[in-house]
C-alpha positions in Angstrom: 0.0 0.0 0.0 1.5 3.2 -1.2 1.4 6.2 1.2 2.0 8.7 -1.2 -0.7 11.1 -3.2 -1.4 10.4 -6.5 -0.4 12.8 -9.3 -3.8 14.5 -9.8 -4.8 14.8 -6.1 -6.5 18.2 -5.6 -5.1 20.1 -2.7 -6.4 23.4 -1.8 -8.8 25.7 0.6 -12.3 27.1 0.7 -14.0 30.0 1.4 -17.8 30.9 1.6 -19.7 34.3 0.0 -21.4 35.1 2.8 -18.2 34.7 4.8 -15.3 36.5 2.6 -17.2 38.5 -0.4 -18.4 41.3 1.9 -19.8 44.4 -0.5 -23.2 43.1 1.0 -25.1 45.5 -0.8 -23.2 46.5 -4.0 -24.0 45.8 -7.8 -27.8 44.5 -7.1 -26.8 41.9 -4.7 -30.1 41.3 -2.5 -29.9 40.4 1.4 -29.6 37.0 3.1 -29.8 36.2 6.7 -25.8 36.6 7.2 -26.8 40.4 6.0 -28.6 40.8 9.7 -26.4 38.0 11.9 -24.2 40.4 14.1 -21.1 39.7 15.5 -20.5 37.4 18.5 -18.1 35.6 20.9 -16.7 33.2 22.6 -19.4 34.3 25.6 -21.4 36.5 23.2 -24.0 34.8 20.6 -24.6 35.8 17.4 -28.0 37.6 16.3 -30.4 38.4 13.8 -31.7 42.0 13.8 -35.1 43.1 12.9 -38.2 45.5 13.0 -41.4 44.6 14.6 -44.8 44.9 13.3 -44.7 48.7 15.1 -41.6 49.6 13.9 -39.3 49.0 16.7 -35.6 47.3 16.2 -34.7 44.3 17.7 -32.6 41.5 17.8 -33.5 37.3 18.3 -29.8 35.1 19.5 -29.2 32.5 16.4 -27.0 30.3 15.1 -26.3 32.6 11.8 -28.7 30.7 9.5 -31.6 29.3 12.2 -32.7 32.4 14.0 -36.9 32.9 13.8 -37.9 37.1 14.1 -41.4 37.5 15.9 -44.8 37.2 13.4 -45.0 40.5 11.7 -41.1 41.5 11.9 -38.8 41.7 9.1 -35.5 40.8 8.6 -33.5 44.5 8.7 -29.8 45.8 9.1 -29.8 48.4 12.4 -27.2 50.8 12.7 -26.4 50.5 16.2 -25.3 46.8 15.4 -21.9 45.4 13.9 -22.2 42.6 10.8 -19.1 41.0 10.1 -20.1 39.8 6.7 -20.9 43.4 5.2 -17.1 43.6 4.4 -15.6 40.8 5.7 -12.1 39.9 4.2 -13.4 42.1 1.4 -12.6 39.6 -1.1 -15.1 40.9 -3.6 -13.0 43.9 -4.5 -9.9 41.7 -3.7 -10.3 38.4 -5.6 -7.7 38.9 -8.0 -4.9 39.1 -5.7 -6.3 37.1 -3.4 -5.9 34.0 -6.5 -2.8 34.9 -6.9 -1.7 34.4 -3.6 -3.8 30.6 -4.1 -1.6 30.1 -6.7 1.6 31.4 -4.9 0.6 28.5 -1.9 0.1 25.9 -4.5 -3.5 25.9 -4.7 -4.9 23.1 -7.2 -8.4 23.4 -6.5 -10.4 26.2 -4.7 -13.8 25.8 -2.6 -15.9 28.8 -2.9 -19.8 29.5 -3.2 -21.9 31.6 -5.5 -23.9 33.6 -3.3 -27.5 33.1 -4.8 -28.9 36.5 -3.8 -25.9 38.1 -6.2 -28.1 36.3 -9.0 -31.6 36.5 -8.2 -31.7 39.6 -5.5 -34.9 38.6 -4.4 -34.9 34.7 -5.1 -37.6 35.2 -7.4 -36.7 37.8 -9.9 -38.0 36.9 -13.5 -34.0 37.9 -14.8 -31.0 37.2 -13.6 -28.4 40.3 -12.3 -26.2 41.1 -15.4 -23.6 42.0 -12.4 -23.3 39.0 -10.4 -22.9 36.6 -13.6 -20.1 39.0 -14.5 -18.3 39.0 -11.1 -18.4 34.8 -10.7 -17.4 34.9 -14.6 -14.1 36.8 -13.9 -13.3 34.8 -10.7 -13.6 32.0 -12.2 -11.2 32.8 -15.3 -8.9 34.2 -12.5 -8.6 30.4 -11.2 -8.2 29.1 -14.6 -5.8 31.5 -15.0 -3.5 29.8 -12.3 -4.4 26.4 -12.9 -7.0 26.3 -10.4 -9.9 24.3 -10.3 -13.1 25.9 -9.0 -15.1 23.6 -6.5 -18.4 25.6 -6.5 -21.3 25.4 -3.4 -24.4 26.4 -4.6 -25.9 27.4 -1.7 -24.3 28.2 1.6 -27.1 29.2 4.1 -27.5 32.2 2.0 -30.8 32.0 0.5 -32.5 35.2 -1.0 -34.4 36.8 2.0 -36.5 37.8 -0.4 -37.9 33.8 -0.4 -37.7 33.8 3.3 -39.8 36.3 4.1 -42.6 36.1 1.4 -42.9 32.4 1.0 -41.4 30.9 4.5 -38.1 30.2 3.0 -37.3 25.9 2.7 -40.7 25.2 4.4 -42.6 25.9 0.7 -42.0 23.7 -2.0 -42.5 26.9 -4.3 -38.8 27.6 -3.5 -37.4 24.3 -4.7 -38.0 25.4 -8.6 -36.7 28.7 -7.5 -33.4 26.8 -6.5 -33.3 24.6 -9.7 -34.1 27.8 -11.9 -30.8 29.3 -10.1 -28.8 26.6 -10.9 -29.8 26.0 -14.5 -28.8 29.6 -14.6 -25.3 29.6 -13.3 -25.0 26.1 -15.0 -25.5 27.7 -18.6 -23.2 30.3 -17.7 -20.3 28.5 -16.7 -20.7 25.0 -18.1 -17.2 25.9 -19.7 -15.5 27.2 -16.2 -16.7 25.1 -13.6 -16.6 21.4 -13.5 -17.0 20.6 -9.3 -20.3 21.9 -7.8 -21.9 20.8 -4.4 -25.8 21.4 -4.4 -25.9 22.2 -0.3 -23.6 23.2 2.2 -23.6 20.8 5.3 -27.3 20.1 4.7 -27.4 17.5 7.8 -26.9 21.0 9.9 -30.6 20.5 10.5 -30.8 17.3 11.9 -27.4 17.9 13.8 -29.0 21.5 15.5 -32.3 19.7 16.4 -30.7 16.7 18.1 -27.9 19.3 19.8 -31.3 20.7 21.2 -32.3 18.5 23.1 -35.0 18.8 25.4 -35.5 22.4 24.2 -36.7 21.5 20.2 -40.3 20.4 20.1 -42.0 18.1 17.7 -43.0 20.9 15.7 -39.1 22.2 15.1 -38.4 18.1 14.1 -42.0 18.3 11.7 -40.5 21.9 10.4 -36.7 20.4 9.5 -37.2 17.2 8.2 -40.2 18.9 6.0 -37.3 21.3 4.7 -34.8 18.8 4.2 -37.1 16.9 1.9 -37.8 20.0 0.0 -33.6 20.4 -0.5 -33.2 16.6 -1.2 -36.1 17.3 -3.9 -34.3 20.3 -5.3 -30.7 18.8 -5.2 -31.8 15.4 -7.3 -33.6 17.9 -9.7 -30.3 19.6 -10.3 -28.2 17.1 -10.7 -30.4 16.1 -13.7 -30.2 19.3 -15.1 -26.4 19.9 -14.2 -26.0 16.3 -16.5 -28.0 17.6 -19.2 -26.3 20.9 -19.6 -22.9 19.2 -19.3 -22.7 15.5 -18.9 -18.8 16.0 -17.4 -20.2 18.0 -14.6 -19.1 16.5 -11.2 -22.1 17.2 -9.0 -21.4 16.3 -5.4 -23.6 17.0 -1.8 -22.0 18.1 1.1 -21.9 17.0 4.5 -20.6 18.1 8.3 -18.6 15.3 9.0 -18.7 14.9 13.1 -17.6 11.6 14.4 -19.4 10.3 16.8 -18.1 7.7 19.4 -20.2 5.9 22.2 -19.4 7.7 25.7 -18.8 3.7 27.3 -19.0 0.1 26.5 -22.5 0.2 28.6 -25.0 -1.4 24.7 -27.3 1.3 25.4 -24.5 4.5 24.5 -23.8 1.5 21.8 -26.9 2.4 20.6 -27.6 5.8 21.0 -24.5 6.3 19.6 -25.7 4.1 16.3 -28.8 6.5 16.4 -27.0 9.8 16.7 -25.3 8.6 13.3 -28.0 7.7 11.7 -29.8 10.9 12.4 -27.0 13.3 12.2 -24.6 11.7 9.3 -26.4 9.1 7.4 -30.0 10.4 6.8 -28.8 12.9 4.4 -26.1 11.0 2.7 -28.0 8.4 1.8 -31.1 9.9 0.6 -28.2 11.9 -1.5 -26.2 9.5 -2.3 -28.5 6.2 -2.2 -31.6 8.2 -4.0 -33.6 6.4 -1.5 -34.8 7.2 2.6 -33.0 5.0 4.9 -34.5 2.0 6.4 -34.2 4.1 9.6 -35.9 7.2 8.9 -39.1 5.5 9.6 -37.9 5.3 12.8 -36.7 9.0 13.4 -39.8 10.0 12.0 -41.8 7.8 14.8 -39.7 9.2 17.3 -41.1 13.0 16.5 -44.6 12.5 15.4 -43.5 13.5 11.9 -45.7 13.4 8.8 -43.6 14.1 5.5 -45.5 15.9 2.6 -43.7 13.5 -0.4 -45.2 13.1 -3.4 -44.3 9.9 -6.1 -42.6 12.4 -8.2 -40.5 13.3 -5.2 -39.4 9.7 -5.1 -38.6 9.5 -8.7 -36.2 12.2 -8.8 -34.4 11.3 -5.8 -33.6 8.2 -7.2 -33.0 9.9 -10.1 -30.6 13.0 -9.0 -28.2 10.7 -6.7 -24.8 13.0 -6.5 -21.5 11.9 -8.1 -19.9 12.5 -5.3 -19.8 12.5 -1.5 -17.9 15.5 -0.1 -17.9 16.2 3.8 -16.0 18.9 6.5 -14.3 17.3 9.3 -14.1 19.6 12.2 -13.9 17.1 15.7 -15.8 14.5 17.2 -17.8 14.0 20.3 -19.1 11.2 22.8 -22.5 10.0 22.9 -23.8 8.7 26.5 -26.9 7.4 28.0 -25.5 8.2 31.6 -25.8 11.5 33.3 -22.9 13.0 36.0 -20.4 13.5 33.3 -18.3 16.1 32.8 -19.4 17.6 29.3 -18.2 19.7 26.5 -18.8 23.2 26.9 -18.3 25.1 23.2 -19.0 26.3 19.5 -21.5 23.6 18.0 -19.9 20.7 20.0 -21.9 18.5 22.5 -22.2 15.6 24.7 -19.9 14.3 27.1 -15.7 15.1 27.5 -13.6 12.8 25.6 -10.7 11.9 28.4 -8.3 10.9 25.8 -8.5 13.7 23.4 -7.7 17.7 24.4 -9.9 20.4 23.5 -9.8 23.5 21.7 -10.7 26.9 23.5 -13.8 26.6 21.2 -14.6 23.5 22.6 -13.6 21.2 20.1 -11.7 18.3 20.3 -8.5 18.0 18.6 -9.0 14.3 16.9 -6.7 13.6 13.6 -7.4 10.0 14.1 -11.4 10.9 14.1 -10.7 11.8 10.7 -9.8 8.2 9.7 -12.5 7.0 11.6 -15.1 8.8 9.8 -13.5 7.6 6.6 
């Protein structure tokens, strides 16, 4: 067994629009929720700003792309707050020499996302904006220019507020053909520049907030998320099938966050509930991605929540239909899983369950685990 990399590995990094681009609101670019997610801390959460139904500001604590505003409220940047995003690392006005420095570390591929709302302002708009084809066009010749292979994400918790606020986001099904409209657009317009593209962005998140919940998410959150993910399994099968027709070499993959999980002790029942929190957290998504079909499972989960999916025969026909090319996943840390109660836990960003003894921990609370990688593998 040979330890080296082949030849035509890709090495490389990634960014995300709503992370790096800033110039929030230049050249037609519409809002998204990152637009109103303030600044936070290590002690500090993040928010999402709005005005009420009487006109007064306020602000809801969120995890930058779950947050709910009150009835009657809408989504609004506030002066008195600080937004990250709204310059960022500025790499909109920056890209070129930003490539270049890619190239100068050896770059071979390079993960970014096409923020949708650059596109389709509003999510809905009946044309696409002239500007925002022309601004991914010249990044993406800047790559090509270098030798770099784009590795485009679709959509990156950025959609269109726009579709959030007049239809209720991922909770309509009217917002899945606004997705696949998106992407038959950008897939026209750089079937020649782009070969890699990911349909979602760590779309288990959902799952993987609920469960991190607890207690604290009802039935009606689990009724809610599972309803959305269908819709997004829906509108990812439908785009693979476009992305082939348009360009058969396309590589289309999904993309998951990749958290191992381990069983707190031998005791079968964190066996178990450790078997569960995979299947929930990991595997539902891949393989309704990947397999085209619900796993055996999901029943089960369903069950668990009182959950009645709205899928329809043609939903099942292009899931089995639009299976991805590719499986593509983050790997950030891993946690424990345990039945028993009295244990010291993890205290930190997104990480959970009980304290690892063997492993130390990052001041974000996450668990420096290189071998978790090869696990999850």
């Amino acid at each position: 067994m040979t330890k080296a990399f082949p030849k035509n590995f890709l090495w490389g990094g990634a960014i995300a629009a709503n992370q790096a681009e800033g110039a929030y609101n230049e050249d037609g670019r519409g809002l998204v929720a990152t637009d109103v997610t303030t600044g936070g801390s290590v002690k500090e959460p993040r928010y999402m700003t709005y005005i009420d139904k009487d006109g007064k500001p306020g602000k809801v604590p969120t995890m930058g792309h779950n947050g709910k505003i009150p009835e009657g409220a809408k989504y609004a940047v506030l002066d008195t707050e600080h937004y990250p995003n709204h310059v960022a690392v500025d790499f909109y006005h920056r890209y070129k020499e930003d490539i270049k420095l890619f190239a100068e570390m050896g770059y071979s591929i390079f993960r970014l996302s096409i923020s949708w709302a650059r596109i389709f302002p509003n999510g809905d708009d009946k044309e696409p904006n002239q500007a925002g084809l022309d601004f991914y066009r010249s990044v993406f010749e800047e790559c090509r220019k270098y030798n770099i292979e784009p590795l485009v994400s679709i959509w990156h918790f950025d959609t269109p507020l726009g579709l959030e606020e007049k239809y209720g986001g991922w909770k309509n099904r009217k917002v899945i053909d606004y997705y696949v409209r998106y992407c038959e657009v950008i897939f026209n317009e750089y079937k020649d520049l782009v070969k890699y593209w990911l349909t979602f962005n760590e779309i288990n998140n959902t799952t993987m907030f609920l469960d991190m919940f607890g207690a604290k998410a009802r039935d009606e959150d689990y009724q809610e998320g599972y309803q959305i993910l269908h819709h997004q399994f829906v509108a990812s099968a439908k785009t693979v099938q476009i992305g082939h027709a348009i360009n058969p070499d396309f590589m289309i993959g999904n993309m998951i966050c990749g958290i191992t999980f381990y069983p707190g002790t031998c005791d079968p029942a964190d066996i178990l509930a450790n078997e569960h929190k995979w299947q929930s957290g990991i595997y539902y998504c891949g393989d309704v991605q990947v397999k085209g079909a619900y796993g055996t499972y999901a029943k089960r989960l369903w069950k668990e929540h009182n959950v009645t999916l709205d899928i329809t025969e043609e939903d099942l026909e292009d899931l089995k239909r639009g299976t991805v090319d590719m499986y593509t996943f983050s790997y950030y840390m891993s946690n424990n899983v345990t039945t028993h109660t009295g244990v010291e836990e993890v205290s930190g960003n997104f990480s959970t369950g009980a304290k690892n003894p063997y492993l130390t921990y990052s001041d974000w609370g996450w668990a420096h685990d290189p071998m978790g990688l090869q696990y999850y593998l």
